[in-house]
N, C-alpha and C positions, 0 to 999 in steps of 0.2 A: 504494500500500500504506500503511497507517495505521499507524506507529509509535508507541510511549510509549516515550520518551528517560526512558530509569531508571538509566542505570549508565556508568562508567565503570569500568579496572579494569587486570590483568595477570595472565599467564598463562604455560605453559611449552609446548613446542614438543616433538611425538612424529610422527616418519613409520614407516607402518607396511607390512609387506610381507605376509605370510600371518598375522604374531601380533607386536607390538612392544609389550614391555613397559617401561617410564618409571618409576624409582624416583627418589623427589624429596622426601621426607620430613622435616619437618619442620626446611625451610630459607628459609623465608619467614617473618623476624620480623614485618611487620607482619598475614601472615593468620593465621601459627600458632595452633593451636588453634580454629581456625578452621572452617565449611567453605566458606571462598576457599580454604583452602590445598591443592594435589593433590598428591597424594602417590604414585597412581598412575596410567595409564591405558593400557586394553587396546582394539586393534580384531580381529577376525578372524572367521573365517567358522566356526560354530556345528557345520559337521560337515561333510566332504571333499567337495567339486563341490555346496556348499550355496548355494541363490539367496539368501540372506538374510547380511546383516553385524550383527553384535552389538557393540555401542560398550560399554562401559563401565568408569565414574570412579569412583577413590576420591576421597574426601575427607576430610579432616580423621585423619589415622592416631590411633594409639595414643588409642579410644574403648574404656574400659574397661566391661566386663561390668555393673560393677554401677554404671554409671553413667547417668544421664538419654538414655535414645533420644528418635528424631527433633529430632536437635540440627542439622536443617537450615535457615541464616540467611534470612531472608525482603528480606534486603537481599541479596543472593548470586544472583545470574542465573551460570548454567554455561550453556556455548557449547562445543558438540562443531563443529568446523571441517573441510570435508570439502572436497579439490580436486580435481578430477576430470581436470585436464590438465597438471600436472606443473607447474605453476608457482609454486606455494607462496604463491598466494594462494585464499582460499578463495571456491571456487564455490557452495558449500549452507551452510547452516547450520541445525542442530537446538540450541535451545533448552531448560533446565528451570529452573524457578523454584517456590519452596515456598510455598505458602498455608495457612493453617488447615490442618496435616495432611495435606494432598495432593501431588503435585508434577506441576506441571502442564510438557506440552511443547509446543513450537512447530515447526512445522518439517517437512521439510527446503525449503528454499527460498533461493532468490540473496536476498542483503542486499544492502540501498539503497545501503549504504559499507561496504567492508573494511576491517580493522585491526580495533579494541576498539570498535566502536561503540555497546553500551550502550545497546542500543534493543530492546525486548521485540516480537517481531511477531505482535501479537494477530491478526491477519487471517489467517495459516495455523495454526491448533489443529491439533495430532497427538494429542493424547488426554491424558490424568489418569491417577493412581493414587495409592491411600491410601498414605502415607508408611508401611510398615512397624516392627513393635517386634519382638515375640517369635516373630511369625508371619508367613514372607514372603508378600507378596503383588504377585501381577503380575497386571497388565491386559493382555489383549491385545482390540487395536481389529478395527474392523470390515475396514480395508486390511491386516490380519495380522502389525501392529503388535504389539511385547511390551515392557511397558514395567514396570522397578521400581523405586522410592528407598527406600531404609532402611541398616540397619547390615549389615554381613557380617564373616566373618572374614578380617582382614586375610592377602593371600597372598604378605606379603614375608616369607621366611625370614631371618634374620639374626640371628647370633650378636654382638649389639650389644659386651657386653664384653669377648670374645677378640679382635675386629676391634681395640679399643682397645690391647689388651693387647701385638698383634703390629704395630700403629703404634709402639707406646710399647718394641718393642723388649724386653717382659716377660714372651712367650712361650716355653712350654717347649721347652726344645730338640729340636731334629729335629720338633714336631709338626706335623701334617696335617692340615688342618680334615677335617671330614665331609664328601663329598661328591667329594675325592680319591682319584682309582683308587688310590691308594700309602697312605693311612690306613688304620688298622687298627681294632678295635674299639673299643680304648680310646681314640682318637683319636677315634671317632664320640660315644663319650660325653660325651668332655669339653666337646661343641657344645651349647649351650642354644640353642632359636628363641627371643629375647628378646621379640617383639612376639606367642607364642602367648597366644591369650584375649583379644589385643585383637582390635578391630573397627576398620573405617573408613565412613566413610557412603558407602553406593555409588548408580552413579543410570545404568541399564541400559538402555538401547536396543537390541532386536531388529528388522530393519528389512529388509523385502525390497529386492534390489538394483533393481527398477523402479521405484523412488522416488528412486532414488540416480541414475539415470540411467548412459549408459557410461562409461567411461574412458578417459584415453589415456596416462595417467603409466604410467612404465615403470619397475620396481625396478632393482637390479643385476644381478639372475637372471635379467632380461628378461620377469618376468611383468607383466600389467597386474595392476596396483591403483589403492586409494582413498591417497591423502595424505591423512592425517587430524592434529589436534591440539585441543588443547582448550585454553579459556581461562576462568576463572572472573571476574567483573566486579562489585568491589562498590559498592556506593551510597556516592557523596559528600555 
């Protein structure tokens, strides 16, 4: 297999059982602001006894509205990491990397070396798609592939300064966040989503499971699934 050695890098660690969501947000000083930096990442199955798995990564949070889209770094190789037998090291690996406007993937296929190794595998192409702005747009390939990179609305809910506030021991007494069977209305009000109207750059894989091959990991519920993680890799 013909590698181009492009990247080294770090990433954070998500297993997932039917739906595992990774809130990670803007705790990476040197990617911050970035899109190394992830912020969140989702795997799960698109709709109940569905053959297909849908990957997809935030990047880079709190991207404002009226701020410059397709802010995806062309130094910045993202690596969705996929284990198929319960060992925590990755058996597949799918690939997306930004060019002129596009984002192109790679993948799924066994890597030469596990760990970060920061090798673009140009010899398995999965497909392109135009980097997204105002207008989403998804490819889907000829193997029934759906593929998309652009901005979305960010889906972490968080009352960033009542969180502070009830760290700091500032909050009103007896109050309830929203979202509390015992909160009341004026307790739902008082909850602002501090990250609504922002965006994060997301980068989507629809993927049938015959590509993915079987599984043999086993959850705690005793279902098979995919161990999955992701790691972004930037140029030294």
């Amino acid at each position: 297999m013909k590698n181009k050695n492009l990247i080294t890098g770090l990433g954070v660690l998500s297993l997932i059982a039917a739906l595992l969501v990774a809130a990670d947000h803007i705790d990476a000083p040197d990617s911050m602001g970035t899109s190394a930096d992830i912020a969140d990442y989702y795997a799960f199955e698109p709709s109940l006894g569905s053959d297909n798995t849908v990957f997809a990564v935030d990047l880079q949070s709190n991207v404002l509205p009226d701020l410059a889209y397709g802010t995806f770094d062309e130094n910045v190789l993202t690596e969705i990491n996929i284990d198929t037998n319960g060992d925590l090291v990755e058996d597949l690996v799918i690939q997306a990397i930004p060019r002129d406007g596009k984002m192109y993937f790679f993948g799924p296929v066994a890597p030469t070396t596990t760990g970060t190794s920061g090798q673009v595998m140009v010899d398995s192409p999965l497909g392109s798609v135009d980097i997204s702005a105002d207008t989403a747009i998804v490819e889907t390939t000829s193997s029934g592939v759906s593929l998309f990179a652009g901005p979305r609305q960010d889906a972490f809910f968080f009352d960033f300064f009542q969180f502070n506030a009830v760290i700091g021991g500032m909050a009103p007494e007896g109050f309830k966040p929203a979202g509390d069977p015992n909160s009341t209305a004026d307790d739902d009000t008082t909850a602002v989503d501090t990250f609504d109207g922002a965006n994060t750059m997301s980068i989507v894989v629809e993927i049938p499971n015959t590509m993915l091959g079987e599984t043999t990991a086993t959850n705690a519920l005793g279902l098979t699934v995919y161990k999955t993680w992701v790691t972004t890799n930037a140029k030294q």
